[in-house]
C-alpha positions as CSV (number, residue, x, y, z in Angstrom):
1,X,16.5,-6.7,18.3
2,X,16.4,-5.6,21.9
3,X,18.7,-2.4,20.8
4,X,15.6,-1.7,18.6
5,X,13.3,-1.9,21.0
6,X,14.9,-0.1,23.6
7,X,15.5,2.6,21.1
8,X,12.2,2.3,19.5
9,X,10.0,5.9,19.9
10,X,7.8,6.3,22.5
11,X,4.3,6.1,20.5
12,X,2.2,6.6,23.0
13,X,4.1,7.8,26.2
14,X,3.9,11.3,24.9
15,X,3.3,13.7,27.8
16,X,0.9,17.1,27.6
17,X,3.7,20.0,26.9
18,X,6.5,17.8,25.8
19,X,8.7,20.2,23.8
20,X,11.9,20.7,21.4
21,X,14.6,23.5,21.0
22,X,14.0,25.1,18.0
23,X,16.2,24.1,15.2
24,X,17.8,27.4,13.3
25,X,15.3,27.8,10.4
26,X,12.8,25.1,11.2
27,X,9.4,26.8,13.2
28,X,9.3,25.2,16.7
29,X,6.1,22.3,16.4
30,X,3.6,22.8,18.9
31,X,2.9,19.5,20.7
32,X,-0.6,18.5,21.3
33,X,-1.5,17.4,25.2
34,X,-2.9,13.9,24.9
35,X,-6.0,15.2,26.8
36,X,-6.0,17.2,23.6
37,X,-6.0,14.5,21.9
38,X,-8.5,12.3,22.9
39,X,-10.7,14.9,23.2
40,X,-10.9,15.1,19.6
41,X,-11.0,11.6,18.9
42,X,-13.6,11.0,21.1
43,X,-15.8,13.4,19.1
44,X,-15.4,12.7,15.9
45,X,-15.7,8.8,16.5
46,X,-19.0,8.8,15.8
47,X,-18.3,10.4,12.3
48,X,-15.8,8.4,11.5
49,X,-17.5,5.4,12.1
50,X,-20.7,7.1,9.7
51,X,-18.2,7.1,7.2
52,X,-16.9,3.6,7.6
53,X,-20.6,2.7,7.1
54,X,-20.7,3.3,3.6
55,X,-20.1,0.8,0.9
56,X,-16.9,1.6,-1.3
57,X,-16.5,-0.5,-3.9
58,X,-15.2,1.4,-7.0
59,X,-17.3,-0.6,-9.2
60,X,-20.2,0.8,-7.9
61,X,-20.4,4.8,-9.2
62,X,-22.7,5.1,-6.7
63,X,-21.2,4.0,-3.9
64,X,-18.0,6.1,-4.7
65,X,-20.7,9.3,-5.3
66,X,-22.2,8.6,-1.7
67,X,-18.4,9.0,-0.5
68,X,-17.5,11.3,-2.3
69,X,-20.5,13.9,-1.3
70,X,-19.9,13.0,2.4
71,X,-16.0,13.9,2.7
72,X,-17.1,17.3,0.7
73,X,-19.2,18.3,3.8
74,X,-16.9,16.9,6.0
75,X,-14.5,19.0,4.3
76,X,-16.0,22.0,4.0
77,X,-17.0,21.9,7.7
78,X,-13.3,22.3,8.7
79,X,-13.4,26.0,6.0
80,X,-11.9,23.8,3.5
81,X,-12.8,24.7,-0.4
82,X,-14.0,21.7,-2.1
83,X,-14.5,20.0,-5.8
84,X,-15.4,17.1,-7.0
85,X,-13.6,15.8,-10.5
86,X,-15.5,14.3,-12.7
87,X,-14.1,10.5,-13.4
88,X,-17.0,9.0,-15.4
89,X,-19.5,8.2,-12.7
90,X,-16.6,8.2,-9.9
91,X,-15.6,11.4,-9.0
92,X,-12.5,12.2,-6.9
93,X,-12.4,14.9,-4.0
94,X,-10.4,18.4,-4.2
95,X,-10.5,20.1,-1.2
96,X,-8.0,23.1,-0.2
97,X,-7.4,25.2,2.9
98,X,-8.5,28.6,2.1
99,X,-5.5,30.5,4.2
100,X,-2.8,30.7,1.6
101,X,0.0,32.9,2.6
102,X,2.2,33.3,-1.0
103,X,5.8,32.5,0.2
104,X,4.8,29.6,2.0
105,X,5.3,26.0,-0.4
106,X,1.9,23.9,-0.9
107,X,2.0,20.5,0.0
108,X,-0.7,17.9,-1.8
109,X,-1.8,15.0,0.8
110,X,-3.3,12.2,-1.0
111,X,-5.5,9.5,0.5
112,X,-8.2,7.0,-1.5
113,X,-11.7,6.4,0.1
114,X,-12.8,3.1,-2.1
115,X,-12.2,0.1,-0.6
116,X,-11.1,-4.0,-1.2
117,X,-14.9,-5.9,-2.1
118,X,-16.4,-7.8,0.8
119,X,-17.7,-11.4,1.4
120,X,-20.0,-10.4,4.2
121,X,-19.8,-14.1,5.5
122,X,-16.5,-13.9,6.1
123,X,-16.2,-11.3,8.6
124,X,-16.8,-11.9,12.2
125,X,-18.9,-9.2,12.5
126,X,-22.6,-8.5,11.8
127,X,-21.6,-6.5,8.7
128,X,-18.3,-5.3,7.2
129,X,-19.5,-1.8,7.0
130,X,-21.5,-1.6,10.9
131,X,-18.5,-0.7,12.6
132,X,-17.3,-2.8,16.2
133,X,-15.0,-2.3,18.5
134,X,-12.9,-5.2,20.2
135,X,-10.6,-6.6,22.7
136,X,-8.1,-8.5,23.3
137,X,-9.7,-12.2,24.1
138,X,-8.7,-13.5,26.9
139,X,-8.6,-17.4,25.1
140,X,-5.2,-18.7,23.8
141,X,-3.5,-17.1,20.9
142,X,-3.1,-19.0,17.7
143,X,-1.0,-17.0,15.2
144,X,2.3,-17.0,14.5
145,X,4.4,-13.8,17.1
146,X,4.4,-10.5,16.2
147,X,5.7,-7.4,17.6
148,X,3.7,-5.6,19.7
149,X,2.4,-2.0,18.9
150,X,3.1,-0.6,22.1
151,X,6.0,-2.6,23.8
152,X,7.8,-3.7,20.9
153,X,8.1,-7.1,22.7
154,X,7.1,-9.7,21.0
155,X,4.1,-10.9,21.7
156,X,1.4,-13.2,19.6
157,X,-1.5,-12.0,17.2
158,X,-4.8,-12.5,19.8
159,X,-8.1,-13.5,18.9
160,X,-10.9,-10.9,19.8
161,X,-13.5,-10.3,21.5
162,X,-16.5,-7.5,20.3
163,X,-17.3,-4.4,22.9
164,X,-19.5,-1.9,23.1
165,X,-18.2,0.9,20.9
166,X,-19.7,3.6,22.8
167,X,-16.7,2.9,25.3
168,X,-14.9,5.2,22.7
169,X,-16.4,8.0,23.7
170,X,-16.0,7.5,27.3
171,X,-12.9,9.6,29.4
172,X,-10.0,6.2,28.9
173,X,-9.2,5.1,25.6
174,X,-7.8,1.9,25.5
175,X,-5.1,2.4,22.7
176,X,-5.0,-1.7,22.2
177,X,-8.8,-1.7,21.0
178,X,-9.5,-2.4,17.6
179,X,-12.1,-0.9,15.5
180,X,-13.0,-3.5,12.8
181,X,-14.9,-2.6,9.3
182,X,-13.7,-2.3,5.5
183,X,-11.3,0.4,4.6
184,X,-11.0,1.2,8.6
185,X,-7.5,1.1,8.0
186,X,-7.1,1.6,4.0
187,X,-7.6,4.1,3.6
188,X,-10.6,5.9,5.4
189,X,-8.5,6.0,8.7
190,X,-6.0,8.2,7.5
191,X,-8.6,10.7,6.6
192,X,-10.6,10.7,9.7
193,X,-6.4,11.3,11.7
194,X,-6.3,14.3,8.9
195,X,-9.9,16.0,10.0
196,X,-9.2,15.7,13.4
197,X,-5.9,17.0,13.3
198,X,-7.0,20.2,12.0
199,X,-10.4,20.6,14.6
200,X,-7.0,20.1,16.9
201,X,-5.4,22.8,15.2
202,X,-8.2,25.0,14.8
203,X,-9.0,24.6,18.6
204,X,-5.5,25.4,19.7
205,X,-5.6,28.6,17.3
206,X,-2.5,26.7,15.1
207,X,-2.8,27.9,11.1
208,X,-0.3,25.2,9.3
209,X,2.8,25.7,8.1
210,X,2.3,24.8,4.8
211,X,-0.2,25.6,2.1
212,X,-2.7,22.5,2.4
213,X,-4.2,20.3,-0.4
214,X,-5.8,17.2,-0.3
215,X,-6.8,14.7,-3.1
216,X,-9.1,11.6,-2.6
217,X,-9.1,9.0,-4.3
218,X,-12.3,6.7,-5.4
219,X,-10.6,4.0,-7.0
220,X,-7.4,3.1,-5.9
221,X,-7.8,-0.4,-5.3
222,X,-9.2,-0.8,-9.1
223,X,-5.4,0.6,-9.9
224,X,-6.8,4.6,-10.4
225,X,-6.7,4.0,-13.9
226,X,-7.8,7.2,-14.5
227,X,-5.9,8.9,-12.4
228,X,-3.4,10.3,-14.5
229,X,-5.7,12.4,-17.3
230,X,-8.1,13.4,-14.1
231,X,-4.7,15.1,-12.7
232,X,-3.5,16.4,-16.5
233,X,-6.8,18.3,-16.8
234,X,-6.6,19.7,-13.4
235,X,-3.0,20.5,-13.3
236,X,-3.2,24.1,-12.1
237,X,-5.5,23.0,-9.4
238,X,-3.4,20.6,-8.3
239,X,-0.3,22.3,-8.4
240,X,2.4,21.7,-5.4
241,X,5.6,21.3,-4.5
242,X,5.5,17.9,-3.5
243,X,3.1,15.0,-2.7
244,X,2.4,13.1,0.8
245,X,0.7,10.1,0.2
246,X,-0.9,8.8,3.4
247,X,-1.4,4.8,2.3
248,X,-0.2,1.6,3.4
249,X,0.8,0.3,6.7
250,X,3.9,1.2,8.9
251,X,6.7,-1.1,9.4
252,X,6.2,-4.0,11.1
253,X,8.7,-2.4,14.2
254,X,6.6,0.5,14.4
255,X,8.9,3.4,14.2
256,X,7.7,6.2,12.3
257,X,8.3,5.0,8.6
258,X,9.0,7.1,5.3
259,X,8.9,4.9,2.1
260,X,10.7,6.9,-1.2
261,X,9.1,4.8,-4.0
262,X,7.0,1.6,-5.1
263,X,7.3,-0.7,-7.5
264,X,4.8,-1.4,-10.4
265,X,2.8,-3.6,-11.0
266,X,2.3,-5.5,-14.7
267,X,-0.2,-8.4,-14.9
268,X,0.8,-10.5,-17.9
269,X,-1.2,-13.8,-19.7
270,X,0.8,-16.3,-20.8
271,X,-0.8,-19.0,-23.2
272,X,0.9,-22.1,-24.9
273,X,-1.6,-23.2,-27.3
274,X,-1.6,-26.9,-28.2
275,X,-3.9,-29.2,-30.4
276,X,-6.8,-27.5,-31.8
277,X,-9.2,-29.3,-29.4
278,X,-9.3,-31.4,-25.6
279,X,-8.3,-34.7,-26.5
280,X,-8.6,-38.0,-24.9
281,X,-5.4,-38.8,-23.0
282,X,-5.7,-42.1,-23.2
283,X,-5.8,-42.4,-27.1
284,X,-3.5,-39.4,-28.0
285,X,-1.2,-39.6,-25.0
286,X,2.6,-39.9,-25.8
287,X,1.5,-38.6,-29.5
288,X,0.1,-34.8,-28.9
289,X,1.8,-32.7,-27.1
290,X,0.6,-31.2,-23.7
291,X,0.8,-27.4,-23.4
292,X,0.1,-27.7,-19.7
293,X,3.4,-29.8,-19.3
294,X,5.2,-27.4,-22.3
295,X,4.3,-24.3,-19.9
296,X,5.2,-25.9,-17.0
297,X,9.0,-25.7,-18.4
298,X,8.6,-22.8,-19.9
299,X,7.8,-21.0,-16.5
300,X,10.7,-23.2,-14.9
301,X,13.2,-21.7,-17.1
302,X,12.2,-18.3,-16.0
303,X,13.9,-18.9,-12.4
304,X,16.4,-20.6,-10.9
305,X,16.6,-22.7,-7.5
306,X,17.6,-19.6,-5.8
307,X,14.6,-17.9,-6.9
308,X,17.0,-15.6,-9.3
309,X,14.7,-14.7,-12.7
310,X,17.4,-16.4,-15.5
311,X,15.5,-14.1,-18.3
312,X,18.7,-12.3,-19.9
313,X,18.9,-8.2,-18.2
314,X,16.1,-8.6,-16.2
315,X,18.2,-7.2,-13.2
316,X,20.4,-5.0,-15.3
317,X,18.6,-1.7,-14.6
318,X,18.9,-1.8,-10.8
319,X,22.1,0.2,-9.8
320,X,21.9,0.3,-5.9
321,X,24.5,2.6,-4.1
322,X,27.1,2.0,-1.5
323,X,24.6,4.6,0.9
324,X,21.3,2.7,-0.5
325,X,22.4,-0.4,0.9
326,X,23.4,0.8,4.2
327,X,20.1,2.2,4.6
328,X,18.5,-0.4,3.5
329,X,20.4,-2.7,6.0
330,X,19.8,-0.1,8.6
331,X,15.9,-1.1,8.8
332,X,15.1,-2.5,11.9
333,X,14.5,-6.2,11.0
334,X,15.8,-9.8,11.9
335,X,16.2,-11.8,9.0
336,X,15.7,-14.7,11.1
337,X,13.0,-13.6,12.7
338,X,11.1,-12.6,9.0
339,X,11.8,-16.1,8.4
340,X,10.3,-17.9,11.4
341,X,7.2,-15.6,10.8
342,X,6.2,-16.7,7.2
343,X,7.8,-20.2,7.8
344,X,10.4,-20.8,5.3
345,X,13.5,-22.5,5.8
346,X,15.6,-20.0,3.7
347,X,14.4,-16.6,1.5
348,X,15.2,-16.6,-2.5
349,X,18.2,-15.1,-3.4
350,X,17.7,-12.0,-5.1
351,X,19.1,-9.3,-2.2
352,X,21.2,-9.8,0.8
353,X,17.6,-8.5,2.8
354,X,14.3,-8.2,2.6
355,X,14.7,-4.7,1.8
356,X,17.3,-5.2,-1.0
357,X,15.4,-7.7,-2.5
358,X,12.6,-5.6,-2.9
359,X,14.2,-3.3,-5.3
360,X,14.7,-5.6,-8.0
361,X,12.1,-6.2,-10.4
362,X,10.2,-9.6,-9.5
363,X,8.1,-12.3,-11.6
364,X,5.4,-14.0,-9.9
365,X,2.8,-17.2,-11.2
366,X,-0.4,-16.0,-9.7
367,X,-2.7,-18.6,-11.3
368,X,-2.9,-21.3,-13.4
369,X,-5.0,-22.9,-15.6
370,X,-5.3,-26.4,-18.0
371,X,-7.2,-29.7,-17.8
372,X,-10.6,-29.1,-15.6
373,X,-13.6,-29.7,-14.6
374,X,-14.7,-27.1,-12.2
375,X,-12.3,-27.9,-9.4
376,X,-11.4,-31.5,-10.6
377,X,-8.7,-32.6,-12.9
378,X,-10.0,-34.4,-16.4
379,X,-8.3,-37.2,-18.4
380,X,-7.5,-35.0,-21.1
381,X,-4.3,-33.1,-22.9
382,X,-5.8,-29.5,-23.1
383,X,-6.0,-27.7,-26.5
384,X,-3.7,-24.7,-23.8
385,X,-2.9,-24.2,-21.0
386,X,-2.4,-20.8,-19.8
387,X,-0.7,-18.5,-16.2
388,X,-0.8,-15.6,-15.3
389,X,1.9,-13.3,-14.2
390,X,2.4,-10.6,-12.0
391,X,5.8,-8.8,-12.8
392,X,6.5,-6.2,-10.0
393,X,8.7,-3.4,-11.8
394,X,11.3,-1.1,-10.5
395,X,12.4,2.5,-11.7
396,X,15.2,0.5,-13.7
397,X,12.8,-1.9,-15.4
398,X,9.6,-0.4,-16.5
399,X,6.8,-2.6,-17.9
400,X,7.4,-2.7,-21.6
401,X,11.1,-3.7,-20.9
402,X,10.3,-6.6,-19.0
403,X,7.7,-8.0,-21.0
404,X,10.0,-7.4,-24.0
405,X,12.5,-9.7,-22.1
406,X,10.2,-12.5,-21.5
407,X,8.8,-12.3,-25.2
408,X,12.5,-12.8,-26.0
409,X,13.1,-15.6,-23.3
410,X,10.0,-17.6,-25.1
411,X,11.2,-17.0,-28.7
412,X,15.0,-18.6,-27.5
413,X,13.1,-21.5,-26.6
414,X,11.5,-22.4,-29.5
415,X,7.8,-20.3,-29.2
416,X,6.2,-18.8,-31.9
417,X,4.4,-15.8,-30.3
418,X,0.9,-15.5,-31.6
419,X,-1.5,-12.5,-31.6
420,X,-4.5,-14.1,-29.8
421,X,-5.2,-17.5,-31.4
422,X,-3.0,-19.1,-33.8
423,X,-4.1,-19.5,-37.5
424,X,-4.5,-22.5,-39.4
425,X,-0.9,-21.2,-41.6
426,X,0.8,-20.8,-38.1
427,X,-0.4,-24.5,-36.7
428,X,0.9,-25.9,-39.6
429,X,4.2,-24.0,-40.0
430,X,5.4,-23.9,-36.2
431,X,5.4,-26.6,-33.4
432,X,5.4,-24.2,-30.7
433,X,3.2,-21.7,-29.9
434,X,2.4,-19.3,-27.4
435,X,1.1,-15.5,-26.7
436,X,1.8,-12.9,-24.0
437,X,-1.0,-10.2,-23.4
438,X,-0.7,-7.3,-20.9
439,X,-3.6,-7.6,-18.8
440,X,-2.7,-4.3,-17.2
441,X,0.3,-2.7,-16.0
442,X,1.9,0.2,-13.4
443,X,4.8,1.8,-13.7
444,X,7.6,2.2,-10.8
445,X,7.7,5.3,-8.8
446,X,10.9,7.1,-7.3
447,X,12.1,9.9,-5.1
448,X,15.4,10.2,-3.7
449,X,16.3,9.4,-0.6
450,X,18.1,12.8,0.1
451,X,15.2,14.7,-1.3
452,X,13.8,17.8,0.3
453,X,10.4,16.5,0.7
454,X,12.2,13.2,2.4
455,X,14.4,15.4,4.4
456,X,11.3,17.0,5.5
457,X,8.9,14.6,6.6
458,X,11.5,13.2,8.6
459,X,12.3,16.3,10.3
460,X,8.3,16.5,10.9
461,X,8.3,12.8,12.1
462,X,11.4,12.9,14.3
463,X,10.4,16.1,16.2
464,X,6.9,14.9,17.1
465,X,7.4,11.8,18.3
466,X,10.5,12.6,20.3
467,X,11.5,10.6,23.0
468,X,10.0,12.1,26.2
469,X,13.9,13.3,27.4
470,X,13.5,15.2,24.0
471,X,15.6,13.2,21.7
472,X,14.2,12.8,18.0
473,X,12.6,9.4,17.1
474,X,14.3,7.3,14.9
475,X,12.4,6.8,11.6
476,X,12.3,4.0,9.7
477,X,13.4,4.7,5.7
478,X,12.5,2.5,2.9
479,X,13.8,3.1,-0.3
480,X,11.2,1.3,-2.3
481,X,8.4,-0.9,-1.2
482,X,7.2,-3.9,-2.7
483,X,3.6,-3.0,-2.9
484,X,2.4,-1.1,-5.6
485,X,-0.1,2.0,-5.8
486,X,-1.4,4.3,-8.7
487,X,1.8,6.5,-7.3
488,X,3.2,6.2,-11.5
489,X,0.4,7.8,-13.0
490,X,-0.4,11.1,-10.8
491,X,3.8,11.8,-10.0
492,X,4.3,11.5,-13.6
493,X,0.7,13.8,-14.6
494,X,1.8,16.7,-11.7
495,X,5.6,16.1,-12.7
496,X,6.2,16.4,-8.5
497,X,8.4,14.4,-5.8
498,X,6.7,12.6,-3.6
499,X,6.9,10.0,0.0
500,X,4.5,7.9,1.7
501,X,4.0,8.3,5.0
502,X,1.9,5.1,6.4
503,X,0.4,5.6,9.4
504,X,-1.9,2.6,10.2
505,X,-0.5,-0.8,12.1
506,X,1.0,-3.4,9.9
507,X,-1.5,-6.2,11.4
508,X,-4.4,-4.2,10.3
509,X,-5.7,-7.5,7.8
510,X,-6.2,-5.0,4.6
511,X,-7.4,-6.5,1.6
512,X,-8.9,-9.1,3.7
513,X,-12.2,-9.9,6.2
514,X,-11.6,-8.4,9.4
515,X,-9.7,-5.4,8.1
516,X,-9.1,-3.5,11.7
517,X,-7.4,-0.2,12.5
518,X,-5.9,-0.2,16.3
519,X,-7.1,2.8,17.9
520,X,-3.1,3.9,19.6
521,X,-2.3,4.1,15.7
522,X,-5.5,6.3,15.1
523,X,-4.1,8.6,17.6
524,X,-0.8,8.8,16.7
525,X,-1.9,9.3,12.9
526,X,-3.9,12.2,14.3
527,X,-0.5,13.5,15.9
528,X,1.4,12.6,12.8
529,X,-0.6,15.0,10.8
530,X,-0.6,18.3,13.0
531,X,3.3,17.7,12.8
532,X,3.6,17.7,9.6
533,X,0.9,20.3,8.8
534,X,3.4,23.0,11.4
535,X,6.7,21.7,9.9
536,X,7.4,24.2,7.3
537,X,8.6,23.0,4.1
């Protein structure tokens, strides 16, 4: 670990004029002085944080319509050419750099402006969407270590303390402060680095590299399930040569991070049906049979004490390489370490790593549900008892092929798969029953690891956060995260390769109250994107 760290780049320690020999055929990057670059932070904090105050919840339209209007004038204020596309009630953003030059490839940058719903009384804040800044407290820590964005060393999650936020916009950032609000960090941040990078560029008299497109999302966090025909009937607007998605947080050591692909996501209900009412336990107990205690085996024969899923070819359409594997290994994490931080005594036995095990398909119990009364159990066999199921799925293993399996798995044990609730012939005819319903499902996604698009946000990444006695910063590669985004739907609509490219800091509480984007990461995001905007492609 300490070879990491040592080797680690150096995120913030970048100097005004730092500088690279040109490699043959790749346009030298100019650098951006870090007076530069809180310059530009410091003025458009107050916009960003006008942003952050509006709701986002995608099942509002008209919260996703407020949004949607601002980042078109926020758009357009940087020269950019914006549409709207219509998405009943929930339109997305279109917005393109005029300055086209014909030889030059076009690059598509999508980022989503919805965000997770709120419980206001959760956060430790007046309001999830009034922005605060914060400190580390000085009080003792009380969460389990974690690497520390600037050092690397470890170091312990703090509790926090709010500031004024006008400090922001005084001559010394602090790149440890936090700024604290929903969808500061997913996925709003990322577009607030993008603006300012190009009033950077603009200032500094840089045009990019690339032909520039961006799409915004509105309801990402609902699963985009639109996505897909919005992109079909805008193809020729859309057109690129590859996508950069700008989602998700960085690895947890911090180097710059490329991810290749993410797995679905299917959410399946699994019901075993039993007598045709609740029944007193007392006087049909040891008679009827319980379909909470039926699907409790049932779900036990789907994995074994190793956490390996037993249902027949679930695994068989993973086929990792001799290279995968080594860059997979190569990630800069400490088994042990992972362990110590969630608190388990050994992981499940799918891959030799983290990383490996993420490329196989998994099968999650999410929730159950049988016998009871609000949040109390009731002397009573259930009529059924029924779980959830979130199956993550893999290039290999797409969503009808898994779910086929498990259909299969029940009917070798004995189930008689019903379409919604069993008729009175079935009841009579069949002893077990069951049904499987796809709640909703998401495809894999997957771009090689040797693809140009890989080969050239890397290049990008490397080159601008070189080590400050000019040596390229090692990035992190993933080949396939576990999380899952609407990647399926618009790679598969546009037909184009794609990468992520997080840039926010892996402790950033998405999803969650508190969500919280550390201002060092705001400013390297912002440094991130001129890179890649001068990298030529």
């Amino acid at each position: 670990m300490k070879k990491i760290i040592r080797a680690r780049m150096a995120w913030f320690g970048m100097v005004a004029g730092l500088s690279l020999a040109a490699e043959p055929g790749v346009a030298q990057t100019q650098s951006i002085p870090q007076a530069t670059l809180e310059s530009a932070a410091r003025a458009n904090f107050p916009e960003f944080f006008e942003m952050l105050a509006l709701p986002n919840d995608a099942i509002n339209p008209a919260d996703i319509q407020n949004n949607a209007d601002w980042l078109e004038a926020a758009f357009r204020k940087r020269g950019f050419v914006t549409k709207q596309l219509p998405n009943n009630g929930k339109p997305l953003v279109f917005a393109e750099y005029p300055n086209r030059a014909p030889a030059t490839k076009t690059i598509l940058f999508y980022m989503h402006f919805d965000g997770q719903p709120v419980i206001p009384s959760q956060w430790s804040q007046r309001s999830p969407w009034d922005a605060v800044l914060k400190q580390r407290a000085a009080s003792t820590p009380d969460r389990t270590p974690l690497p520390s964005m600037t050092t690397g060393r470890a170091s312990v999650q703090p509790r926090w303390e709010e500031i004024d936020r006008r400090k922001l916009l005084d001559d010394r950032i602090d790149p440890e402060w936090r700024i604290f609000a929903r969808a500061s960090s997913d996925d709003k941040g990322p577009i607030m680095m993008f603006l300012t990078a190009f009033d950077i560029m603009k200032r500094m008299g840089i045009e990019p590299a690339v032909n520039v497109k961006v799409l915004l999302d509105g309801e990402e966090e609902k699963g985009s399930p639109t996505i897909g025909s919005v992109a079909k009937a805008h193809r020729e607007l859309l057109r690129a040569d590859a996508i950069v998605i700008n989602d998700g947080p960085m690895h947890a050591s911090n180097q710059p991070t490329i991810i290749f692909g993410n797995r679905g996501n299917t959410v399946v209900r699994l019901t075993v049906f039993g007598a045709r009412s609740n029944l007193h336990s007392g006087h049909y107990g040891n008679y009827v049979p319980n379909p909470a205690q039926r699907l409790a085996a049932l779900l036990a024969s789907m994995k074994d004490d190793d956490g390996r899923v037993t249902v027949k070819g679930y695994y068989d359409g993973v086929k990792l390489t001799d290279a995968e594997r080594a860059i997979m290994a190569a990630v800069p994490e400490s088994e042990s370490e992972i362990r110590n931080r969630l608190g388990i005594a050994r992981p499940e036995a799918v891959g030799r790593n983290l990383q490996e095990a993420l490329q196989y398909p998994s099968l999650n119990i999410r929730g159950m549900e049988a016998a009871a009364v609000g949040d109390k159990g009731a002397n009573i066999i259930p009529n059924r008892a029924t779980a959830e199921l979130d199956l993550r799925t893999t290039p290999g293993a797409t969503p009808s092929y898994i779910v086929g399996l498990i259909e299969s798995h029940i009917r070798d044990r004995g189930y008689h798969l019903t379409q919604g609730e069993p008729t009175e012939d079935e009841r009579q005819q069949h002893d077990k029953l069951a049904s499987i319903t796809v709640q909703r499902g998401s495809a894999a996604a997957f771009t090689q690891l040797d693809s140009p698009i890989g080969a050239w946000a890397q290049t990008s990444l490397a080159r601008t956060f070189a080590t400050p006695d000019d040596q390229p910063a090692k990035t992190v590669r993933i080949r396939m995260m576990g999380g899952s985004v609407p990647t399926d739907k618009l790679v598969e609509a546009l037909e184009l390769p794609f990468v992520i490219v997080p840039l926010v800091n892996p402790d950033n509480n998405q999803h969650s109250f508190d969500e919280n984007l550390r201002v060092g990461h705001f400013l390297d995001g912002i440094r991130a994107f001129a890179g890649m905007l001068q990298t030529p492609f």
